[in-house]
C-alpha positions, 0 to 999 in steps of 0.5 A: 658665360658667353650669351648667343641670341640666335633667332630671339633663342638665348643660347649659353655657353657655359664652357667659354672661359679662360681655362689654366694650362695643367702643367703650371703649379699650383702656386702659380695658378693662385697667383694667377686667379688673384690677378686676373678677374676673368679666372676669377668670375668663370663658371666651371660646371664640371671640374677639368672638364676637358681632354689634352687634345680633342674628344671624341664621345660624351655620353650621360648615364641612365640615372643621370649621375654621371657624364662618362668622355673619351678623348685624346692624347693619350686616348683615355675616358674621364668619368664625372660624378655630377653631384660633386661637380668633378671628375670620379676616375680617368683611365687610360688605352692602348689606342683611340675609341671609335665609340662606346656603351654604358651597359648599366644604370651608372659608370659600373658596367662599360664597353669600348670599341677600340680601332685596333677591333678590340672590345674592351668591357670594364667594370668598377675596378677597370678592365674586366676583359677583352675581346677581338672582333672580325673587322673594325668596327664603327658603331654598336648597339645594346639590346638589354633584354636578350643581353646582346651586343650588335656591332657594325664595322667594315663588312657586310655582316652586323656581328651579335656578341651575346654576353651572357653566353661569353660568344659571337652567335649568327651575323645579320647580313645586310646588302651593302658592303660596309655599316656605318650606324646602328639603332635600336627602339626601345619601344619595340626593339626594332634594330635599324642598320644604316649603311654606306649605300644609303640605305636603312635596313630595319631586323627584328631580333627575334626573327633571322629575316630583315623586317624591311629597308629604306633606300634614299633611291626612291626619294625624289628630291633635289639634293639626289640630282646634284650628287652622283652617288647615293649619299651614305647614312652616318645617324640614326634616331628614333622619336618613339615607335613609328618616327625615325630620323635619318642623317646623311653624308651630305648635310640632310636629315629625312623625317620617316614614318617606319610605315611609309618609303618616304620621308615626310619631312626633309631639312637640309644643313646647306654645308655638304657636311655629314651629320654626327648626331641627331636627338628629339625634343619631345616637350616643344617637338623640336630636331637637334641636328648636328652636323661637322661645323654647326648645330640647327634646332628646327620645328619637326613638323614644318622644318621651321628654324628655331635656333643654331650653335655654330661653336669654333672647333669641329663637332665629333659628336652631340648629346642632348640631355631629355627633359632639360635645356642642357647638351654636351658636344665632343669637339677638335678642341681640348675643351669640351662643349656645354650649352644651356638653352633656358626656352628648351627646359630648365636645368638639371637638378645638379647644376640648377644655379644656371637657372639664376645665372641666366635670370640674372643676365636677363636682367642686366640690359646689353648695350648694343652698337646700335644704340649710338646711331639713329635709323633715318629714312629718305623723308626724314632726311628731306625734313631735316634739309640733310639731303646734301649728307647722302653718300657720305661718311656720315651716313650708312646705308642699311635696308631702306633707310640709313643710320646716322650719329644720334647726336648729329641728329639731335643736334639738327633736330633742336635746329630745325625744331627749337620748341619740339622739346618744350611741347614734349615738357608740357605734355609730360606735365599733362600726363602726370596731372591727369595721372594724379587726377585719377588718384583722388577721392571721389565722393559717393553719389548714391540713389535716393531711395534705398540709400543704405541698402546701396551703400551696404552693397558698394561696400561688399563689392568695392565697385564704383558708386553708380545710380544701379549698385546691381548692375542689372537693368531688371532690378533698377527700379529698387533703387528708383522707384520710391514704392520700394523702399524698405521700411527698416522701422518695421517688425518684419525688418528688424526679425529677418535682418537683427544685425542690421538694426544694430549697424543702423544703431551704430551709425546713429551714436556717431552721428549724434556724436558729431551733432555738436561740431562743424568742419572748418572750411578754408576759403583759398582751396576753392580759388586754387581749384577754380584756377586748375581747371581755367583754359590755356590762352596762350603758350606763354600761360600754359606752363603757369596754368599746369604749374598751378594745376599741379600745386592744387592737386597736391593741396587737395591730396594732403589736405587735412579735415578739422572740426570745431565745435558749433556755437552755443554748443558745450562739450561734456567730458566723460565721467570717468577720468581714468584713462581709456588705455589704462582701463583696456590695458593688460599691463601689470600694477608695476608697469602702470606705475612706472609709466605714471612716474615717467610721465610725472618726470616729464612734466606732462600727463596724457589721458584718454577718455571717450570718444576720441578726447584727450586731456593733457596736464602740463606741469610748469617746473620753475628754475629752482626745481631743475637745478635741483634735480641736475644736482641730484643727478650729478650726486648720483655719478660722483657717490657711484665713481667714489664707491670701492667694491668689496672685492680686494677686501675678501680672501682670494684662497679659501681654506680647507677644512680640516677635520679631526679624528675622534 
């Protein structure tokens, strides 16, 4: 899958892969996908997806379940079943299609217009009938509700062909000699005919009258005055009820509101090369036009550039499916075209592994030329004394400045600037230090007055400890004024707020727990301390200063508190000698024993008793003991090696029964 960034778009190409050629066999097509790695990792979206020569028309049914292609040589039509990623059925004709309709929901009901002037309708099984027009013809249309075929060709006339009668009924006639496209709304079906004079004239079905025209001869633009004649029209398509797009022989789309004779917008292609398709992008209000060599996507109200496809081959036609980022062009090449643009939608439900595909290669980082040379300006050569290097090899010109090798100019920067990468050393370990700094622990200064009431409400928010927890001046006297405080010994307190009596209670009982101990201080952390926030001297101290700064960060973050107890102070244990996790436990008696045993082997008991104390039993076994236990152990291996299993002992057939009569 080839990746085109076209305008910061990224635009892929799901059909740029090796393809094998049909008439090799299969044994050789295995050897071949062994061998070659590109075969191997292409991405086949549809199944032979292509024609023997070149196609000419791709169109997506209704329902979106299939995608129906006609082509050369032999002119043929491939039906694709998207939900099993292959083709469905081929067919064969008698001579090219110029165009075609699917006149139902899926592949069951087709019409193809031929250049030998036959109609040919098909249906599941293949042709269903056949019919010849007066002239050849170039373009159709379908009208579902009257269940009429429009067809225009090489006359004047635009021929109805109602199907459901089985006859031609009364042409259109129009004012120019020969039709090129045909249109319908489908909001108010209003049929427009393009024509070879440049001129869009607009029928309603219903009335035999033409409705109104557009000619491009009141147009005044500039393209008009370069050409001699007026340009013909080759697409049409409508946006919604009033829009309208319209193509022209010579490269230029015309933006219509079917009220006004003039065009709102134009956007001319710069190639002198007729459009084949124009589709709309509702969701970002976007124009896909396509011309014979190039795809442009533009902004629709200011005719702004959004993204361009120029593929190898000639384009034939264009088909855009709604709502999605997905399109399919008909080429001069036996490959037909599939593009995926992830910025116009995702893609359809059938094929949505390309939504992943194209994360994927997101993510993978593309190494562009670029990034082996180095972009210089004139000033920057003038500082590196390179002045003498300009208008050699050594230096290209682009823009304003000039690119140069990246390790010439490292090179020249190390010997210009020697210590330019030991200022860059010591501010990174600045800025990790001042990142770890910010990491640390602060303690909490809280106000005087009301000092749990603060606490409870930093907590609730988790915000940092300032002198106003509210954070509105109005209430800053709570936590100042000493009239204030709250008395929580009171009645009143204790009836309105019961549950903070007891969180109160609580706070006490671990501090009376901690009466007795004392926090072991070491008197090298305030030194290290002491020493990080010195000021730097002289370069030659910096690095040992931040090396210092760095090491006393460290020590902080991993430093560990203990507590010892305080002198003349006694530690009673809890009454209870049963351990804690035993009495809290859920275990079985069978389970308590077998752990009691295990920790008898080992010659160690833990128990846990109240408040976080610990008493440990370590039982000192002598030399004799642990011989006699590998001695045991060794015993118990050898009685289960010699030991002889009962098996080769007993019958290997069992006997049958046998009962007498009586």
């Amino acid at each position: 899958m080839q990746v085109i960034n076209a305008n910061d778009v990224k635009v892929y190409n799901v059909s740029a892969h090796k393809s094998l050629p049909e008439w090799i066999s299969d044994r050789k097509k295995r050897t071949l996908l062994k061998n070659d790695v590109d075969l191997l990792r292409r991405i086949e979206l549809l199944q032979d997806f292509s024609m023997p020569t070149s196609s000419s028309c791709i169109h997506v049914s209704k329902d979106g379940g299939y995608v129906i292609a006609t082509g050369i040589y032999k002119p043929r039509v491939r039906c694709y079943d998207v939900a099993q990623l292959s083709m469905k059925f081929e067919r064969c004709f008698n001579s090219e299609v110029v165009c075609f309709h699917i006149l139902s929901d899926d592949y069951s009901k087709i019409v193809f217009l031929h250049q030998d002037r036959y109609l040919e309708f098909h249906n599941q099984n293949g042709c269903y009938y056949k019919i010849r027009m007066p002239k050849a013809g170039r373009d159709m249309a379908y009208h579902y509700t009257q269940c009429e075929l429009y067809l225009a060709g090489a006359s004047s006339e635009v021929y109805r062909l109602n199907l459901e009668q089985g006859r031609f009924l009364s042409s259109l006639k129009t004012l120019s000699d020969s039709c090129n496209v045909l249109e319908l709304n489908d909001y108010h079906h209003l049929l427009a005919v393009g024509t070879a004079d440049g001129r869009v004239e607009c029928w309603d079905p219903r009335s035999p009258k033409r409705a109104g025209q557009l000619s491009l001869s009141s147009v005044s633009l500039d393209f008009l005055e370069d050409v001699g004649d007026l340009p013909a029209i080759t697409a049409i398509s409508f946006r919604d009820s009033l829009n309208m797009a319209v193509g022209s022989s010579t490269g230029q789309v015309l933006l219509y509101d079917i009220r006004s004779s003039q065009p709102y917008a134009v956007r001319d292609h710069n190639t002198g090369l007729p459009v084949r398709s124009i589709c709309f992008q509702q969701e970002l209000d976007l124009v896909l036009s396509a011309d014979t060599k190039l795809l442009k996507i533009w902004h629709r109200n200011d005719c702004s550039p959004y993204a361009a496809i120029e593929p190898e081959s000639d384009i034939n036609q264009m088909t855009y499916i709604n709502n999605t980022g997905l399109l399919f062009m008909a080429n001069e090449a036996p490959r037909m075209l599939c593009y995926y643009i992830p910025s116009l939608g995702p893609a359809p439900k059938w094929c949505s592994f390309l939504d992943s595909l194209a994360e994927e290669l997101e993510e993978d980082r593309e190494v562009l030329v670029y990034d082996d040379y180095k972009f210089v300006t004139t000033k920057d050569l003038e500082a590196l004394g390179l002045t003498h290097l300009l208008g050699t090899d050594m230096l290209r010109a682009y823009m304003h400045g000039y690119f140069m090798d990246i390790k010439l100019y490292h090179k020249v920067k190390s010997v210009v600037d020697p210590f330019a990468y030991e200022e860059y050393r010591r501010n990174k370990i600045r800025q990790k230090i001042e990142e770890q700094r910010a990491t640390r622990i602060r303690q909490k200064k809280l106000p005087k007055v009301n000092k749990q009431l603060a606490e409870m409400l930093l907590d609730d928010t988790e915000k940092e400890p300032t002198a106003n927890p509210l954070g509105d001046d109005r209430f800053k006297a709570l936590f100042t004024n000493p009239d204030f405080q709250i008395d929580e010994e009171s009645e009143e307190y204790k009836f309105l707020h019961p549950t903070m009596t007891k969180k109160a209670q609580h706070r006490e009982k671990q501090k009376q727990a901690m009466v007795d101990f004392e926090e072991i201080n070491d008197g090298g952390s305030d030194e290290v301390e002491g020493k990080a926030s010195s000021e730097e001297s002289s370069s030659s101290d910096d690095e040992h200063t931040v090396v210092t700064q760095r090491k006393a960060s460290k020590a902080q973050t991993t430093q560990t508190k203990f507590y010892q107890l305080k002198r003349g102070a006694t530690y009673q244990p809890p009454s209870s000698t049963q351990p804690e996790s035993i009495r809290n436990s859920n275990y079985t008696i069978g389970q308590l024993l077998k752990q009691q045993e295990s920790q008898q082997d080992s010659g160690t008991t833990v128990r846990s008793g109240m408040h976080g104390s610990k008493e440990v039993t370590i039982m000192v076994k002598s030399k004799m003991d642990h011989l006699k236990q590998k001695e045991q152990v060794e015993h118990k291996t050898e009685r289960k090696k010699l030991r002889r299993s009962a098996h080769n002992i007993l019958p290997k057939h069992k006997r049958k029964m046998s009962y007498r009569k009586k």
